[in-house]
C-alpha positions in Angstrom: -10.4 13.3 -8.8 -8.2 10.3 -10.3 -8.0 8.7 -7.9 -11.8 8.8 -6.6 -13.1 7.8 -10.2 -10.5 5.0 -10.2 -12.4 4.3 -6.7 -16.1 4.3 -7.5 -14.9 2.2 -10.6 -13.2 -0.8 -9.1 -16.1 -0.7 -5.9 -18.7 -0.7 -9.2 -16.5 -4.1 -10.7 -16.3 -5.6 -7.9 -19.6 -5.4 -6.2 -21.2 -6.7 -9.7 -18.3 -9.4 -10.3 -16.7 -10.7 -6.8 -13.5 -13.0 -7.1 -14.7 -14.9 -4.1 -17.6 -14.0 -1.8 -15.9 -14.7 1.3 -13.6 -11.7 0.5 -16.7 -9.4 0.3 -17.0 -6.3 1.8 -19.9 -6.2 4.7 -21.1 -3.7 6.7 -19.5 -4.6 9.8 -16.1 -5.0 8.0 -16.4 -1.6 6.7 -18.2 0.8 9.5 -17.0 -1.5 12.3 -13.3 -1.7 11.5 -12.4 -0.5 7.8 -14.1 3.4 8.6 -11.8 4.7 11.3 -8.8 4.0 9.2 -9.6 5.6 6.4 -10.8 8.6 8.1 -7.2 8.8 10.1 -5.1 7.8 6.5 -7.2 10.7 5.0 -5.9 13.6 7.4 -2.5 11.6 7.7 -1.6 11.3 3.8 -2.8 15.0 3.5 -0.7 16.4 6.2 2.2 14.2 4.8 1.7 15.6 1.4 1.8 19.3 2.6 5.1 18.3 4.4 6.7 17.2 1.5 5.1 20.0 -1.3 6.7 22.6 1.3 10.0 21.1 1.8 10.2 20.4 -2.1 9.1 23.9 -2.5 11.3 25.2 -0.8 14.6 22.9 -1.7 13.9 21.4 -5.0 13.9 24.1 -8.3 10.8 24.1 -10.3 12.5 22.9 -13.3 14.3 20.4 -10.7 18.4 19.7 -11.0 21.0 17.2 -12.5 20.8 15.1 -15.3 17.4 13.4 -14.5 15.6 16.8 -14.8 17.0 17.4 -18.8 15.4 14.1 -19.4 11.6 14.2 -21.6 8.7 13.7 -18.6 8.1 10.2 -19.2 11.2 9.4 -18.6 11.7 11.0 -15.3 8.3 9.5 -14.3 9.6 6.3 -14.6 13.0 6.7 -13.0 11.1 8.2 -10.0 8.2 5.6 -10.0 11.6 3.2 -10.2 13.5 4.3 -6.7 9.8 5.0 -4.8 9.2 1.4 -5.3 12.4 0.3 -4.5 12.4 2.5 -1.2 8.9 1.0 -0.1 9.9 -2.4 -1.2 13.1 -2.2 1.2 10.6 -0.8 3.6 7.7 -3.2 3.3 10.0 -6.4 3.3 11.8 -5.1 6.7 7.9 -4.1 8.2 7.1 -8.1 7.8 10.7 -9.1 9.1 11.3 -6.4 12.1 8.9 -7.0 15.5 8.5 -3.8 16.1 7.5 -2.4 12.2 4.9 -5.2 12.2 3.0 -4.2 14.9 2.4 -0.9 12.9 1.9 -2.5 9.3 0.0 -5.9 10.8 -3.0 -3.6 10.7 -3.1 -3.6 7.1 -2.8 -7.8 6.7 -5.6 -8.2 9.5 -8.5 -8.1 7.3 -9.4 -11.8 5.8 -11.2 -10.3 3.2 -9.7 -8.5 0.3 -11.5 -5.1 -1.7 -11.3 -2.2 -2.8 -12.0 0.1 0.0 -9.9 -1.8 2.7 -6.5 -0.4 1.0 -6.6 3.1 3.2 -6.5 0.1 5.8 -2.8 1.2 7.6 -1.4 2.4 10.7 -0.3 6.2 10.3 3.9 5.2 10.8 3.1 3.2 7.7 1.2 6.1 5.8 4.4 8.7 7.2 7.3 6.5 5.8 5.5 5.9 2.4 4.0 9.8 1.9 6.2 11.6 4.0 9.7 9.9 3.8 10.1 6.9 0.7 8.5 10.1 -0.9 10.9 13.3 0.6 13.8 10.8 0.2 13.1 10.7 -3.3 11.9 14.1 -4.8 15.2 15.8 -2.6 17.4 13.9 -3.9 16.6 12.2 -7.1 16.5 16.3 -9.1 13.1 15.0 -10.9 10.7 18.2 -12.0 7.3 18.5 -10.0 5.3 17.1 -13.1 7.3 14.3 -13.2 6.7 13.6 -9.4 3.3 14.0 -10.1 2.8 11.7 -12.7 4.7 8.9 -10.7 2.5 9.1 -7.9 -0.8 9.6 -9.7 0.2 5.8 -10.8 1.6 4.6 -7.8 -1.8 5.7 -6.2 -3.6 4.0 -8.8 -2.2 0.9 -9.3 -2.5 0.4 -5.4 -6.3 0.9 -5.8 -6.4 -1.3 -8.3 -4.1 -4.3 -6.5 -6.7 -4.5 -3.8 -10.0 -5.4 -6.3 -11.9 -8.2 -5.7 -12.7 -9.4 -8.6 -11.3 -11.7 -11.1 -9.1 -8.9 -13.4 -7.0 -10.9 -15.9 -3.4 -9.6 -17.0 -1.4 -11.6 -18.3 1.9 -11.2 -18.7 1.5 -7.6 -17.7 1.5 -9.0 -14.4 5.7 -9.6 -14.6 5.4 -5.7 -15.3 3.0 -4.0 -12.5 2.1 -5.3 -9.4 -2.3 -5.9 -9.6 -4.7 -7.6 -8.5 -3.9 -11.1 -9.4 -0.5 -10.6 -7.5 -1.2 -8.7 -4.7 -3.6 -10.8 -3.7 -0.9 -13.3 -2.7 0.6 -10.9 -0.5 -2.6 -10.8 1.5 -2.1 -14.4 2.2 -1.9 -16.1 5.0 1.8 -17.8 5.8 3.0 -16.1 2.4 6.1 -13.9 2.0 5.9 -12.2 -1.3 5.2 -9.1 -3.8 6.7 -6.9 -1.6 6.2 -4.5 -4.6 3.9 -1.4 -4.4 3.8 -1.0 -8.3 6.0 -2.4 -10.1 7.1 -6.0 -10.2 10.4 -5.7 -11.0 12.3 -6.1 -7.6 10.0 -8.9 -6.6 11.5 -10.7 -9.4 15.0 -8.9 -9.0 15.2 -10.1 -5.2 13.1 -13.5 -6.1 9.8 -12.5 -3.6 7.9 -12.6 -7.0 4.9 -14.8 -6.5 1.9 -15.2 -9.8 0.0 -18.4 -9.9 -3.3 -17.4 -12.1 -5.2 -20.7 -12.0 -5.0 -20.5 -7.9 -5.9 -18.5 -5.3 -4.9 -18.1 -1.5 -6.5 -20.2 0.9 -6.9 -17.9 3.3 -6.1 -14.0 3.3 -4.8 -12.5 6.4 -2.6 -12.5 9.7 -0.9 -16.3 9.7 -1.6 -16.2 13.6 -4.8 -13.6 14.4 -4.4 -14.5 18.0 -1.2 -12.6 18.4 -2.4 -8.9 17.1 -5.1 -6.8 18.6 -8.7 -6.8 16.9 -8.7 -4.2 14.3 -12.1 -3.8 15.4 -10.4 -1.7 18.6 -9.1 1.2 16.9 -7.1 2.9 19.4 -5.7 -0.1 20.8 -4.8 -0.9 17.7 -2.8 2.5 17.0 -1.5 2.1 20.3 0.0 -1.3 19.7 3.7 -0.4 18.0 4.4 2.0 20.8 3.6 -0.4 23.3 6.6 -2.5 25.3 7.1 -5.7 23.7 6.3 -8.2 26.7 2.6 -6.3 26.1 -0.2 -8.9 25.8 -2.7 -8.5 23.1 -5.4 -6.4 23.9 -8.7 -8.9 24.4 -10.6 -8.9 20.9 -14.0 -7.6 20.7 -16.7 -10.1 21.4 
């Protein structure tokens, strides 16, 4: 219920206040490509989130293990917000570097418009590393309580809503803190390689991808070379494209 209030409240701020126009959502971007998507990351994050409550369940003590779980909650929140970052950082920076992992999280960086509803926008292999995965990987091993996994992914889930806005959100320095709107956006851009970060900035700046010019904006948002990765537009070709064999041609785009 967060998450959808957090939802309907960015969509409301940035329908009324748009950053830039151009990076409006339309009605073809959203029922033509954006729709299907969603609909898939939906079933995909749910089944990924019963995987992990079961395996947690049945490996992971309700009062979790170790030293992190005699810590307060807050604390454990943010040590466990700390490594899923990390993990999907380490992730995210080897999906833009690895052939193969583009083709899966391309999808995501096809759009040249920015908003609100278009972060659902990945391929399921994407959706199964971060839920499934980054987040087993994590709760297994890290001895965190329950509450404190749930409190570092109601953020996480949040903040990556928010990140996607567009509108023109000022932070400040808070910016060198959590990864938002006026950073992420730089991610989206074309020919750029940086914020990595899911949340927090703090390994952008650790491993120098850190990126935050508030006076400017990207040029233009998107794949650097659209030519080379199926239309978005062709949803099952699109799914289909990572398991393809590399000497593939792209599938013809929609007219």
């Amino acid at each position: 219920m967060l998450t959808i209030a957090t939802i309907v409240v960015a969509f409301t701020v940035e329908r009324i206040n748009p950053l830039l126009d151009r990076w409006r959502m339309t009605r073809d971007s959203f029922v033509g490509r954006d729709l299907p998507f969603i609909g898939l990351a939906f079933v995909v994050e749910q089944v990924a989130t019963m995987g992990v409550s079961l395996v947690a369940a049945r490996f992971v003590p309700d009062g979790g293990f170790g030293p992190l779980a005699d810590l307060p909650l807050p604390a454990q929140a943010v040590v466990v917000l700390l490594a899923l970052d990390l993990l999907w950082y380490a992730y995210h920076r080897a999906a833009h570097t690895v052939p193969r992992l583009w083709r899966a999280h391309g999808v995501h960086h096809a759009p040249s418009q920015l908003y609100v509803l278009m972060h659902p926008v990945f391929h399921p292999i994407d959706l199964l590393v971060s839920r499934f995965v980054i987040s087993l990987l994590v709760f297994r091993f890290s001895g965190a309580t329950p509450d404190a996994a749930f409190v570092a992914l109601a953020v996480l889930n949040l903040q990556q809503t928010i990140s996607h806005v567009n509108s023109d959100l000022r932070t400040g320095p808070l910016n060198y803190l959590l990864i938002g709107a006026e950073t992420h956006r730089w991610h989206h851009g074309a020919g750029e390689r940086v914020n990595y970060g899911s949340v927090l900035a703090l390994w952008d700046i650790a491993f120098r991808t850190f990126v935050y010019e508030p006076i400017r904006v990207p040029d233009r948002l998107g794949l650097d070379d659209p030519d080379s990765y199926p239309d978005p537009r062709r949803f099952h070709a699109t799914l289909a494209w990572p398991l393809r064999p590399t000497a593939t041609a792209v599938p013809t785009p929609v007219e």
